[in-house]
Z-matrix of the N, CA and C atoms (Angstrom, degrees):
N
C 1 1.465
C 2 1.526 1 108.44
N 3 1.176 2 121.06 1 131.86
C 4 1.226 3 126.28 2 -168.30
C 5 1.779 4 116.13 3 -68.83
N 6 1.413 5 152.82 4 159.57
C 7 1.137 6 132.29 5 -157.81
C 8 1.469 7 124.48 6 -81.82
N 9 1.973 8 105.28 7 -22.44
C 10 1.134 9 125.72 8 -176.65
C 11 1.749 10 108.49 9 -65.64
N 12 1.724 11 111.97 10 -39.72
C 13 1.386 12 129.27 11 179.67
C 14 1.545 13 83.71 12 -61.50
N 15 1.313 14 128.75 13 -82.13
C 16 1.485 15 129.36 14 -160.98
C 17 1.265 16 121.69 15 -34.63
N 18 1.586 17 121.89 16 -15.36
C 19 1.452 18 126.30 17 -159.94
C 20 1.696 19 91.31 18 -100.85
N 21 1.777 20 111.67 19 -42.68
C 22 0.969 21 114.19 20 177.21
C 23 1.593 22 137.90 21 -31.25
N 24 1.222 23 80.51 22 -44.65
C 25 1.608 24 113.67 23 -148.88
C 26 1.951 25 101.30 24 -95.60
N 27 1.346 26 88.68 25 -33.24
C 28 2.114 27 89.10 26 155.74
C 29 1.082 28 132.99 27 -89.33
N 30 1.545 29 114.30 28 -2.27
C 31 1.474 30 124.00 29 173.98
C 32 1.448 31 93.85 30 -86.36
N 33 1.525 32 123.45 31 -62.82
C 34 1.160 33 134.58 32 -164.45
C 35 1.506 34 109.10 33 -77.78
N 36 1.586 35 131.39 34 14.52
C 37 1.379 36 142.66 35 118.02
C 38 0.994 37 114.59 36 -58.91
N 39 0.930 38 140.06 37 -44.67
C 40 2.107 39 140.20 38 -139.00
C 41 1.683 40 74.51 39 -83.56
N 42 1.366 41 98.64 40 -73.79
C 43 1.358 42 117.34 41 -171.34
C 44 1.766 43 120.82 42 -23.07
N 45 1.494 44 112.73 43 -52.08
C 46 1.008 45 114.18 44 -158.45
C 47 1.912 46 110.38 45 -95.87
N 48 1.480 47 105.75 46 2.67
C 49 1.524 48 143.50 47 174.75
C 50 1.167 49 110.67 48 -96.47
N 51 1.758 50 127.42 49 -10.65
C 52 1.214 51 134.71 50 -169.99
C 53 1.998 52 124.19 51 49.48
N 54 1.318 53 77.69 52 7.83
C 55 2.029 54 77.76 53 150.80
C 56 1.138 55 122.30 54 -41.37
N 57 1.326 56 113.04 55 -44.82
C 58 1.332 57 130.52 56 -177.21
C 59 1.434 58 127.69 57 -122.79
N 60 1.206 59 132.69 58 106.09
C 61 1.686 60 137.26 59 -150.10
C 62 1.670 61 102.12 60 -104.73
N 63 1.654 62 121.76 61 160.21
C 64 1.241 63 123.85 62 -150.71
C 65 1.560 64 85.92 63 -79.26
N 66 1.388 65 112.43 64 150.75
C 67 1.703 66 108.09 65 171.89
C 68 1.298 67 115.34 66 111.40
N 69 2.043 68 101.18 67 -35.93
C 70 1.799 69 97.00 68 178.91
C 71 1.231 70 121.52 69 -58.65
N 72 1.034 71 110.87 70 -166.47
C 73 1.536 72 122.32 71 -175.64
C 74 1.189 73 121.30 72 -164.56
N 75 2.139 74 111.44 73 89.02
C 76 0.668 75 130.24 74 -154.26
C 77 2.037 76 127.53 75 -80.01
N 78 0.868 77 134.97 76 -155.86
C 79 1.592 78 127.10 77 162.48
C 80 1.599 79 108.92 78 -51.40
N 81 1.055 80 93.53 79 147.75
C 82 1.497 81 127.23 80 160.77
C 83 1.751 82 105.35 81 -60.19
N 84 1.089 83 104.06 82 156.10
C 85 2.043 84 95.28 83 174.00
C 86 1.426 85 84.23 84 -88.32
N 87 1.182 86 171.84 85 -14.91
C 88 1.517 87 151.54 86 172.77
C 89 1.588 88 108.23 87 -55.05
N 90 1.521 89 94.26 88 -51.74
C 91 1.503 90 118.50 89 -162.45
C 92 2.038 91 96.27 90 -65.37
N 93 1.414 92 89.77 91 -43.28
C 94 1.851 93 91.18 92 -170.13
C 95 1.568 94 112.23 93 -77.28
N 96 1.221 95 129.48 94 -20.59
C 97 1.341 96 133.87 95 122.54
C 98 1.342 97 135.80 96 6.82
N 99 1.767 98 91.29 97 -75.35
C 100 1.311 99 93.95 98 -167.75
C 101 1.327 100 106.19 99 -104.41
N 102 1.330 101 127.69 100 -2.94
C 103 1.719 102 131.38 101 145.41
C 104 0.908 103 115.61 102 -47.32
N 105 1.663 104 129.48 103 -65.93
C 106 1.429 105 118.15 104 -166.60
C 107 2.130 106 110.59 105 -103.58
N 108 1.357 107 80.60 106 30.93
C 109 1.817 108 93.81 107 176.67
C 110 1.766 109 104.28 108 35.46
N 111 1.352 110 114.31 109 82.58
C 112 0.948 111 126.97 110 -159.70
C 113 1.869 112 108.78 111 -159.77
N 114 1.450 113 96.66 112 133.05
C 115 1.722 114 98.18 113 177.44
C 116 1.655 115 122.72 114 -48.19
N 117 1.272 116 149.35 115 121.87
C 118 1.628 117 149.66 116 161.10
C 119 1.651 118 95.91 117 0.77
N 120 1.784 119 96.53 118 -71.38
C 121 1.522 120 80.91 119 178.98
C 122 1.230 121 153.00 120 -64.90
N 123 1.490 122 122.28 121 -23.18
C 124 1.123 123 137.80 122 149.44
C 125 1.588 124 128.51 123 -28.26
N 126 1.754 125 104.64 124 -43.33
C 127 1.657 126 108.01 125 -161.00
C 128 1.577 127 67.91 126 -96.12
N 129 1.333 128 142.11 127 -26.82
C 130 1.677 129 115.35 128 -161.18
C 131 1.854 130 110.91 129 -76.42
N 132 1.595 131 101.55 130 -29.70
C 133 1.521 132 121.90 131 164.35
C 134 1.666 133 105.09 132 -38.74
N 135 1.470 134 95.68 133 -70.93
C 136 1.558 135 99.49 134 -170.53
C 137 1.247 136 134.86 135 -78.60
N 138 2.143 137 119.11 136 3.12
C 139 1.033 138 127.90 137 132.38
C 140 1.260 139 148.81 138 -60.17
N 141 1.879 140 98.62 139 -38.79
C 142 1.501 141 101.06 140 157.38
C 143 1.553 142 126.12 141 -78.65
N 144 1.301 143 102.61 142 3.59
C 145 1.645 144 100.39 143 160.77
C 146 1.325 145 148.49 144 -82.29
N 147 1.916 146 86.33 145 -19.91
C 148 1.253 147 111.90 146 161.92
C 149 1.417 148 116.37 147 -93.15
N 150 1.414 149 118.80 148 -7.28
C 151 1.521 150 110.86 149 173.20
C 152 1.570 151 114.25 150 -82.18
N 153 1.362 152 103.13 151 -49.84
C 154 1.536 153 105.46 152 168.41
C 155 1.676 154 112.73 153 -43.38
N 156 1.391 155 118.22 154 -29.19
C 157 1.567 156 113.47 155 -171.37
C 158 1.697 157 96.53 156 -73.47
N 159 1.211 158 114.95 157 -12.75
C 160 2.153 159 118.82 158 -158.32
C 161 1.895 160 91.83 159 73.18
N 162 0.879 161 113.14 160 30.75
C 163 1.792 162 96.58 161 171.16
C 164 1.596 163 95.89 162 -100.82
N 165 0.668 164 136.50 163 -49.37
C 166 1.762 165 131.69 164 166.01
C 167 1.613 166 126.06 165 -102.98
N 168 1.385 167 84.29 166 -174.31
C 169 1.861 168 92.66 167 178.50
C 170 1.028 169 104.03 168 -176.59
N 171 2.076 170 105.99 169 113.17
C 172 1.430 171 105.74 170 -164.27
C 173 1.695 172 99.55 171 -96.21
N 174 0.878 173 99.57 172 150.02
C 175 1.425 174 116.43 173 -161.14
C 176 1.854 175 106.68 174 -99.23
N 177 0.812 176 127.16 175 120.06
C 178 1.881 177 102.77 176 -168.91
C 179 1.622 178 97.94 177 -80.56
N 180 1.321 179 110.05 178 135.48
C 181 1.417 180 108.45 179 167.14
C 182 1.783 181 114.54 180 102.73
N 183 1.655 182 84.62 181 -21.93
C 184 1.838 183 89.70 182 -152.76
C 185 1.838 184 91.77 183 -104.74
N 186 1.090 185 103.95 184 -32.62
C 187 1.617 186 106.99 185 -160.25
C 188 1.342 187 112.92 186 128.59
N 189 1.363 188 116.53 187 -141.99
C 190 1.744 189 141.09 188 -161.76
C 191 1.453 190 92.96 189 -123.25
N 192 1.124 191 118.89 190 155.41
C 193 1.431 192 114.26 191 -177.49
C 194 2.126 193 90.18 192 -153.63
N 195 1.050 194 122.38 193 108.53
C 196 1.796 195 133.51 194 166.21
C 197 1.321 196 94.85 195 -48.05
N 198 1.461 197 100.48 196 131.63
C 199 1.292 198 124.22 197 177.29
C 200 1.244 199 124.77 198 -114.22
N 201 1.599 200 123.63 199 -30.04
C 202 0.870 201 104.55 200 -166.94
C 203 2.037 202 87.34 201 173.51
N 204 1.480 203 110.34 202 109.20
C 205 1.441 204 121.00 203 172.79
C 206 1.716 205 105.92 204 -62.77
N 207 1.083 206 123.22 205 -62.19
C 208 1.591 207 121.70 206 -169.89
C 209 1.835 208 103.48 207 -45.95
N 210 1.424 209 98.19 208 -72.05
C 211 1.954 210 91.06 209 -174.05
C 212 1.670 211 101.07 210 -46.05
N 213 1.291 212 141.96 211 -23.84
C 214 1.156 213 135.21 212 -168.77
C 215 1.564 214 109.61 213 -77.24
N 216 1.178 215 113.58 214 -28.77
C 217 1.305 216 129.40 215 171.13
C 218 1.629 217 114.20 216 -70.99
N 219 1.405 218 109.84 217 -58.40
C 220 1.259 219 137.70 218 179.56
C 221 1.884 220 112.07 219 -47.52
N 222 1.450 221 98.60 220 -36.76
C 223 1.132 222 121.64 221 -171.74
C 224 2.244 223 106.78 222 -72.79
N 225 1.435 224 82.68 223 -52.45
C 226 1.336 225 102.55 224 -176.51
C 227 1.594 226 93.58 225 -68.79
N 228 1.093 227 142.16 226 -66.26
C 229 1.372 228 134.04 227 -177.93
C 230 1.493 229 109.41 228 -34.94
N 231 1.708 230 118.25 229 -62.30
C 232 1.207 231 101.01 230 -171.65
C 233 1.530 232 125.65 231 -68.33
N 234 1.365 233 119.57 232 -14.11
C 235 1.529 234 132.77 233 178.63
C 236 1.876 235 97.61 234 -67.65
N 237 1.481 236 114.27 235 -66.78
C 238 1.676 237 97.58 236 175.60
C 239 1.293 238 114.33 237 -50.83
N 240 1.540 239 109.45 238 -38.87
C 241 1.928 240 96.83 239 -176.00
C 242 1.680 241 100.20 240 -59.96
N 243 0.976 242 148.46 241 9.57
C 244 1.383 243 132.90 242 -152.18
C 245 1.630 244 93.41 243 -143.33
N 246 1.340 245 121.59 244 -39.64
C 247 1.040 246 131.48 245 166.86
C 248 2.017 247 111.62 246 -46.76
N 249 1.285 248 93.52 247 -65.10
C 250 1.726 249 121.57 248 -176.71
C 251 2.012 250 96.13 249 -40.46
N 252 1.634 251 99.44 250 -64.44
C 253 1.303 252 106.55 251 -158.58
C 254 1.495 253 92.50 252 -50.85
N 255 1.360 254 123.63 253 -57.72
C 256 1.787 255 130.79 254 -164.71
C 257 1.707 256 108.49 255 -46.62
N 258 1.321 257 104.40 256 -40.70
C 259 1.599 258 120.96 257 171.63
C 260 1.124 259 110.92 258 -55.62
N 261 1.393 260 108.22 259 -54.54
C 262 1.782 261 103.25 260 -168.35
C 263 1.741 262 98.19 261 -71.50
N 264 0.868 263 116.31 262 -62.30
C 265 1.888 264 122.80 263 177.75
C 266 1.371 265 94.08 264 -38.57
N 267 1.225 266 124.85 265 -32.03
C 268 1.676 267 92.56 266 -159.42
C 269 2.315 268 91.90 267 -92.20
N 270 1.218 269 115.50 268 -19.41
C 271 1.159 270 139.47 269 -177.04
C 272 1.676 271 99.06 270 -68.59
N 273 1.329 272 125.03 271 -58.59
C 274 1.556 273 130.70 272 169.01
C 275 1.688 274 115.76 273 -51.93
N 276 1.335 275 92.86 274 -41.26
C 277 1.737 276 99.37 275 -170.35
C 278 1.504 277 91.41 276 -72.23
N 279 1.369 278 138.65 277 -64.63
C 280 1.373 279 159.59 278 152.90
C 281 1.791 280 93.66 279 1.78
N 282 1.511 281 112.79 280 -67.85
C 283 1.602 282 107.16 281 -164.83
C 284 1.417 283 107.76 282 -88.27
N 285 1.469 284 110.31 283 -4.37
C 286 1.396 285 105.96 284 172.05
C 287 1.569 286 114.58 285 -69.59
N 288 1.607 287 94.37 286 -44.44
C 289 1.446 288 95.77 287 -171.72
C 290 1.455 289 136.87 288 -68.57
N 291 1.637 290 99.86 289 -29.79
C 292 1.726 291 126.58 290 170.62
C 293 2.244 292 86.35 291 -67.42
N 294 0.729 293 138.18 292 -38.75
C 295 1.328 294 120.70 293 -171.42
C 296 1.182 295 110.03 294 -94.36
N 297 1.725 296 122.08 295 -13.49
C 298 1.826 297 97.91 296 163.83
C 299 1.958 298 99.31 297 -73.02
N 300 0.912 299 109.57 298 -53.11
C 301 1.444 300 124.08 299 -174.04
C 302 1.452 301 94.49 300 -33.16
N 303 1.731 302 131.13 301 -68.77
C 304 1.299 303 114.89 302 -172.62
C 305 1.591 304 116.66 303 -61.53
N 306 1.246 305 116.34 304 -14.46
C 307 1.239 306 119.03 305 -165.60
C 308 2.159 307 94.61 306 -76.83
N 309 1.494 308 82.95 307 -58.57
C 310 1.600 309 76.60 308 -171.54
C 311 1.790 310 119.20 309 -63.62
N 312 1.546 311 85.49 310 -9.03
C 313 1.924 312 85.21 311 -175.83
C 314 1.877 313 106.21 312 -72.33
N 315 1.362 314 89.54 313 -26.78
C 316 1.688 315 110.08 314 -165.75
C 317 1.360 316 89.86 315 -64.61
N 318 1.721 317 125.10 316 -64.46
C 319 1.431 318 126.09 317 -179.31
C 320 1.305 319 124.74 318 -48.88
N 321 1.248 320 132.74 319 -20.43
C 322 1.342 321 134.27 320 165.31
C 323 1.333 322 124.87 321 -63.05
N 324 1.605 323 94.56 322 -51.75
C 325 1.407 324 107.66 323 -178.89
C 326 1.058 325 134.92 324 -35.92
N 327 1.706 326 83.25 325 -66.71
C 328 1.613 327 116.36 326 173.46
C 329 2.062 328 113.25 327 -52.22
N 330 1.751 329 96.45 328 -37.59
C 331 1.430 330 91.91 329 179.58
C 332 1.790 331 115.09 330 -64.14
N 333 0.943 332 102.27 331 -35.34
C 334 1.824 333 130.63 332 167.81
C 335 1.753 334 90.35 333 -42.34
N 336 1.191 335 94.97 334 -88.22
C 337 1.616 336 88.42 335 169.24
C 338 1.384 337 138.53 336 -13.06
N 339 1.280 338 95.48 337 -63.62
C 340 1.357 339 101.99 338 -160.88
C 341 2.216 340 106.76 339 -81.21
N 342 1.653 341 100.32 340 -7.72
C 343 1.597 342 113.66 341 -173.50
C 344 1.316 343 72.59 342 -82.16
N 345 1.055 344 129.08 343 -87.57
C 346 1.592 345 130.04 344 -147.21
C 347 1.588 346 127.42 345 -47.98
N 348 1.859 347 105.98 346 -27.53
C 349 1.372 348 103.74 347 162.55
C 350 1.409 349 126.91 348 -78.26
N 351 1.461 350 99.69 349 -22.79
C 352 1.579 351 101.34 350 155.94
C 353 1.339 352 148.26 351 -66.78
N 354 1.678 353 101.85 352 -23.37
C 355 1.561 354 124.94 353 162.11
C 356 1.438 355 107.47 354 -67.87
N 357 1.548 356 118.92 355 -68.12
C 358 1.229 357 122.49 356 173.50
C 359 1.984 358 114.63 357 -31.55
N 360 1.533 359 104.43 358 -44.28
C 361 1.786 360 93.70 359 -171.96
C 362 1.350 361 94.59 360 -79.66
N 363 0.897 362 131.37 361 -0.15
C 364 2.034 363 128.06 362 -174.77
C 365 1.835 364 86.97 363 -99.23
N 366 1.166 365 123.55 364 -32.88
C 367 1.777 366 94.22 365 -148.05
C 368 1.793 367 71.84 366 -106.21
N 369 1.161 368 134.08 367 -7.31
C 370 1.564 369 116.43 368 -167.64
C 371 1.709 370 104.72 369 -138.33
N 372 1.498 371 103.50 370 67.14
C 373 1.626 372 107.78 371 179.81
C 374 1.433 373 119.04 372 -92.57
N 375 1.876 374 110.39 373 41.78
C 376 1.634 375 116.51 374 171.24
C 377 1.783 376 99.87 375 -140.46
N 378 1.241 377 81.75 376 67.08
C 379 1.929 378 114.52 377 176.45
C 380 2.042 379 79.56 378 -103.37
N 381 1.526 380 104.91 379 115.50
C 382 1.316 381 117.09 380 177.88
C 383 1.796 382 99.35 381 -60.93
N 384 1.403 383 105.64 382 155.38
C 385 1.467 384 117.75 383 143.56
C 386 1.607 385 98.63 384 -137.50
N 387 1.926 386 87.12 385 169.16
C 388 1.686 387 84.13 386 -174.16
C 389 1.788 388 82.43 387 -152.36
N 390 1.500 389 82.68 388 154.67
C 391 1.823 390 80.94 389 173.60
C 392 1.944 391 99.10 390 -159.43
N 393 1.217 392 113.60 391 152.51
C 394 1.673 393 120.25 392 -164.26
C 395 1.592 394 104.88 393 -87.09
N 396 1.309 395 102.34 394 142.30
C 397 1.624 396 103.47 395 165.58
C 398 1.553 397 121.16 396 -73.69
N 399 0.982 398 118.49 397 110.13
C 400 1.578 399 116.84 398 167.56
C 401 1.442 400 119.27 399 -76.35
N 402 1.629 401 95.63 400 152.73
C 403 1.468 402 79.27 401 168.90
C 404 1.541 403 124.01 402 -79.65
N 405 1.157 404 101.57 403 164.51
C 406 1.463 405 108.29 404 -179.56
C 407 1.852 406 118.27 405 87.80
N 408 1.421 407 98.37 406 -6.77
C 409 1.457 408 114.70 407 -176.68
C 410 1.333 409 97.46 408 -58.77
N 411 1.400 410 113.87 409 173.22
C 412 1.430 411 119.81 410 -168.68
C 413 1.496 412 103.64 411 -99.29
N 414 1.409 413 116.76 412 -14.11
C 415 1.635 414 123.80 413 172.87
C 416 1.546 415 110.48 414 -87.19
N 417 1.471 416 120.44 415 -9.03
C 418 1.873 417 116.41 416 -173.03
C 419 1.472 418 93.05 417 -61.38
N 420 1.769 419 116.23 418 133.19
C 421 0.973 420 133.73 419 157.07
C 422 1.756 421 103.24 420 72.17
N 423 0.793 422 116.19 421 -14.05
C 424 2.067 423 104.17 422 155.77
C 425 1.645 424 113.56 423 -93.95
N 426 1.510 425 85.61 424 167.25
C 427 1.265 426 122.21 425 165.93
C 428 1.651 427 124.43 426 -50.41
N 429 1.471 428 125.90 427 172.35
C 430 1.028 429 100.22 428 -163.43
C 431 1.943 430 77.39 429 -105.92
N 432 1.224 431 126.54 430 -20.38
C 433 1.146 432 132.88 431 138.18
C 434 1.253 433 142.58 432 -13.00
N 435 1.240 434 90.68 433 -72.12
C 436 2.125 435 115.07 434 164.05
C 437 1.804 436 99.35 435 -44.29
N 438 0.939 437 107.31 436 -68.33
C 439 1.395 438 110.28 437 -161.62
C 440 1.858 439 104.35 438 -85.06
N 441 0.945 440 126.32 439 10.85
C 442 1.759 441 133.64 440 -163.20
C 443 1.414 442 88.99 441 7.44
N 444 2.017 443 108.66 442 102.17
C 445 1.443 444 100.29 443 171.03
C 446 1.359 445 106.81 444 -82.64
N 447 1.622 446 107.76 445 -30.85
C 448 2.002 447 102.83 446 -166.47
C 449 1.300 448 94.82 447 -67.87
N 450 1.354 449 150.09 448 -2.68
C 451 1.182 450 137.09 449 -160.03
C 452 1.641 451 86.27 450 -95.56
N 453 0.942 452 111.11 451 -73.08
C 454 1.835 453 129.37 452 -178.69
C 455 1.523 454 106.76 453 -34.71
N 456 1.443 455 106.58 454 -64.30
C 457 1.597 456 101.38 455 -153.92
C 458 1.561 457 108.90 456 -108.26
N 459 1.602 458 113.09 457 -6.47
C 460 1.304 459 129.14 458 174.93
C 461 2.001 460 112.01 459 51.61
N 462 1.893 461 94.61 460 44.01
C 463 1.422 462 101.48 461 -179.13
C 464 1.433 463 87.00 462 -125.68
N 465 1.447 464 129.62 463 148.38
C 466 1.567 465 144.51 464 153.27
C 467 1.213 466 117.80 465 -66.30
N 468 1.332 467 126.98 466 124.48
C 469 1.655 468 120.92 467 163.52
C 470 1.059 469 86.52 468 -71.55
N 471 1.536 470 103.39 469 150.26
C 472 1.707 471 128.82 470 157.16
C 473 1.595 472 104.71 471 -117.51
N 474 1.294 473 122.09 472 -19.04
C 475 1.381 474 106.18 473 -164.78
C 476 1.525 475 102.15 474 -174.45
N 477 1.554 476 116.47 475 150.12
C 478 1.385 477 111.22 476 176.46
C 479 1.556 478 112.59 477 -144.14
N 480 1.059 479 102.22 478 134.46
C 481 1.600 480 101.37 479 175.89
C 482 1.081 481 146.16 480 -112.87
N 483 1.346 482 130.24 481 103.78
C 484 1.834 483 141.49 482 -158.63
C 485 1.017 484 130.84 483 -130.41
N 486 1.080 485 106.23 484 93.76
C 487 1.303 486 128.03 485 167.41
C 488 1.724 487 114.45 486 79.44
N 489 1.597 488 89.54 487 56.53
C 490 1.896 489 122.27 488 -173.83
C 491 1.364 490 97.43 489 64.66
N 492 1.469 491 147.03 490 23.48
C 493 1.283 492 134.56 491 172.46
C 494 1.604 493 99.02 492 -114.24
N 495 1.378 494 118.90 493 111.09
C 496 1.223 495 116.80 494 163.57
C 497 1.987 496 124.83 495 -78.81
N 498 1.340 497 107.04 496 127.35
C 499 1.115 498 99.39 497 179.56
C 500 1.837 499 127.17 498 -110.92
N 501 1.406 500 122.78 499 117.21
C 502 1.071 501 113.39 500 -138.77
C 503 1.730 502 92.65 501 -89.56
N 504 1.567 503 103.20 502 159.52
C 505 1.834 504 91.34 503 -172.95
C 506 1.223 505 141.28 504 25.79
N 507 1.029 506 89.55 505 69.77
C 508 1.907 507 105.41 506 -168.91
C 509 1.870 508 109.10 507 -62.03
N 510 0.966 509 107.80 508 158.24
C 511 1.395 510 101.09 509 179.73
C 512 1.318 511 103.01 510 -102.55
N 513 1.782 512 115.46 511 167.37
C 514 1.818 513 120.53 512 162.27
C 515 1.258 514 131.39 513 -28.53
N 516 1.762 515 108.14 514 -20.21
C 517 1.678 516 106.56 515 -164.74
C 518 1.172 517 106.92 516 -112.18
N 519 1.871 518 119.69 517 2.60
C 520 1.607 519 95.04 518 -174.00
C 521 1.728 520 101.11 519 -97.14
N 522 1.065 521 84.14 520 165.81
C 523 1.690 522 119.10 521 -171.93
C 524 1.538 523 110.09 522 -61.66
N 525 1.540 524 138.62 523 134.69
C 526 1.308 525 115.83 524 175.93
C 527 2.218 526 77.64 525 -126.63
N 528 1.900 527 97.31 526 133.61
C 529 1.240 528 104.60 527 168.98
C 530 1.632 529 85.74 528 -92.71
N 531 1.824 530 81.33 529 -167.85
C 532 1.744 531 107.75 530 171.94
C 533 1.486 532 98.88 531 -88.61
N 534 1.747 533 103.13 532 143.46
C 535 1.107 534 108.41 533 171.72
C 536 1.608 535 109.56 534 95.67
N 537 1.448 536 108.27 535 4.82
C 538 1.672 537 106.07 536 -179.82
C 539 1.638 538 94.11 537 -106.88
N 540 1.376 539 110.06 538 149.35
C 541 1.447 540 132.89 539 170.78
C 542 1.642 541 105.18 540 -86.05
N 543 1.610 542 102.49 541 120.81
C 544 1.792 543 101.94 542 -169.65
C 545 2.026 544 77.32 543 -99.40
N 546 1.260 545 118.85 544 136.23
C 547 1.938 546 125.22 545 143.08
C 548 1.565 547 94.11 546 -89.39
N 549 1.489 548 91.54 547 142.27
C 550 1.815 549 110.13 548 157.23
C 551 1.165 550 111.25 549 -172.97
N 552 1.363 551 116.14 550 158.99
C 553 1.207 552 114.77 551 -168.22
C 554 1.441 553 105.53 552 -108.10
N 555 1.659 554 120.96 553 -179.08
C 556 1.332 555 104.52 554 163.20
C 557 1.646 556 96.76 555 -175.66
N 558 1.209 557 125.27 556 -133.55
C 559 1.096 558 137.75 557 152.83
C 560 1.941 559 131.08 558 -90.05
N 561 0.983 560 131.98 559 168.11
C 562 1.900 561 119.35 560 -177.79
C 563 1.703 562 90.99 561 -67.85
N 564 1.297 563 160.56 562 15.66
C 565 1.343 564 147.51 563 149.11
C 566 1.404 565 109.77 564 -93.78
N 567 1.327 566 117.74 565 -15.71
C 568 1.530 567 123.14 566 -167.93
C 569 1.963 568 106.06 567 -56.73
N 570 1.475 569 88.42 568 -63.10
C 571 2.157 570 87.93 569 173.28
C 572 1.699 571 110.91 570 -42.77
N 573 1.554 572 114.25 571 -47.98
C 574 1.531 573 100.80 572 -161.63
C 575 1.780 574 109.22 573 -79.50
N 576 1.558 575 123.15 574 -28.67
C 577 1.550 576 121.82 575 159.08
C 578 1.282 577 119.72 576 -62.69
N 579 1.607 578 146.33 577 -21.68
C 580 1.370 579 167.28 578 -141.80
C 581 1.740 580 79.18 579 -116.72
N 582 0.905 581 143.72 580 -86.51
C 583 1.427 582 149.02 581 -164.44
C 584 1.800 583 98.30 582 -48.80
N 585 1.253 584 128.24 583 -56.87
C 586 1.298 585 127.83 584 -126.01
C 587 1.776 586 67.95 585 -98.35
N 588 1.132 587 122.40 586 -47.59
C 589 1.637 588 123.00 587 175.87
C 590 1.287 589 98.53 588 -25.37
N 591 1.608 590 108.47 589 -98.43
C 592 1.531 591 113.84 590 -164.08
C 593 1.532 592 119.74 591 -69.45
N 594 1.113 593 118.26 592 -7.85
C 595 1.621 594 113.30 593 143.41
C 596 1.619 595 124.48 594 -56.96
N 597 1.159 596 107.07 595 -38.64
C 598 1.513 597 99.11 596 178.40
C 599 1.348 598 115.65 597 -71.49
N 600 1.371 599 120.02 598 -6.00
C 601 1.828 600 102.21 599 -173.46
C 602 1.513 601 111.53 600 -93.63
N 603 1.749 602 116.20 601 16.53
C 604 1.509 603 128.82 602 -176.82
C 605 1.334 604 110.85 603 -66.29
């Protein structure tokens, strides 16, 4: 608030507190000056601000003369209403800005995210898959040999499971029935060629 408003706005307190009653006859602008240590023009600013409101009437020669308690009031109301609105705007702009900021902090993150799960599937490509023998599959009762799966589906067994006995690194010669759980690893195409494999031998 500028200093001339500030001077205003303590006269037109005093005023509306009855410090000051309609009729007085307040400082001189020399005198109001040198109260609120302030340039001639300044206190003459913030008299004619209160004259334009009808809260005074500077008198030349005579002083300030109270005009009127209600506009002084009236005055003060509309300055908080005006005050309030600047608060809240500056309070809106305030939560706008903390929420682009979280927004874009969120987007980084997440981009962070999304680099690192991609590093992670490049530096760590023995993320198991597993899929069941059916019957009628083209692997029931062969080898992993018989059928050359790494040749076919270009996935590794790591492990097989029959009949609650898991067997870890199985070799070329064991047997896969129906109903055994094959693990292997491979690449993210490895599950959908591994499937479409032993589906085809139906």
């Amino acid at each position: 608030m500028p200093r001339y408003q500030q001077i205003a706005l303590d006269i037109a307190t005093q005023i509306v507190k009855q410090q000051y009653k309609v009729g007085d006859r307040i400082y001189a602008r020399s005198s109001l000056a040198s109260k609120y240590h302030v340039s001639p023009e300044t206190a003459r600013r913030a008299i004619c601000l209160l004259a334009d409101m009808d809260i005074v009437e500077a008198e030349k020669g005579s002083g300030v003369v109270i005009l009127s308690v209600d506009n002084a009031a009236r005055y003060l109301q509309q300055l908080t209403g005006v005050e309030t609105m600047t608060s809240l705007r500056q309070s809106i702009r305030q939560d706008l800005d903390n929420q682009l900021l979280l927004a874009q902090q969120l987007r980084e993150k997440m981009s962070d995210l999304m680099d690192r799960a991609e590093r992670f599937q490049h530096l760590n490509p023995f993320n198991p898959f597993e899929i069941t023998v059916e019957v009628g599959s083209i692997c029931e009762g062969k080898t992993l040999a018989d059928v050359n799966f790494w040749q076919n589906t270009m996935a590794t067994v790591i492990a097989i499971s029959h009949n609650g006995e898991l067997l870890i690194s199985p070799g070329p010669h064991n047997r896969m029935q129906a109903g055994d759980i094959v693990y292997f690893v491979g690449d993210e195409n490895a599950p959908s060629r591994v499937d479409r494999f032993l589906r085809g031998g139906r």
